[in-house]
C-alpha positions, 0 to 999 in steps of 0.5 A: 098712185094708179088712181091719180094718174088715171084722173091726171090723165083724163084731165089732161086729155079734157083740156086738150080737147076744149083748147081747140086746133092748134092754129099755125102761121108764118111771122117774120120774126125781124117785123115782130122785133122791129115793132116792139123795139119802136114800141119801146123807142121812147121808154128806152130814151127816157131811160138812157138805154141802147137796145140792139136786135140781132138774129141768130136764126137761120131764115126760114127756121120755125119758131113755136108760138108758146115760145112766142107767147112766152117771150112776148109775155116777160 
């Protein structure tokens, strides 16, 4: 078991090292929304779909990108 935990571990330190810097930045999340929506205007048209957007974020509240990347992804 201690061996497989080593060879987890290494692993996983060799993928933190060759995923690079984390890189952060600001993005207002209403401009992000806004755009997919107007994206999506014409499918949800098509489909007879009401699509609303409504935050519940404080403003100024950080968000991480894997959730962005997460939710932009689904």
């Amino acid at each position: 078991m201690d061996q497989s935990k080593r060879i987890l571990d290494g692993l996983l330190t060799l993928a933190r090292s060759q995923a690079g810097p984390i890189r952060q930045h600001d993005v207002d999340l209403a401009d992000l929304v806004s755009g997919i929506l107007a994206g999506a205007a014409g499918e949800t048209t098509a489909r007879d779909l009401a699509v609303r957007a409504r935050s519940m974020a404080r403003p100024g509240s950080r968000v991480s990108s894997s959730c962005l990347n997460a939710w932009s992804a689904t």
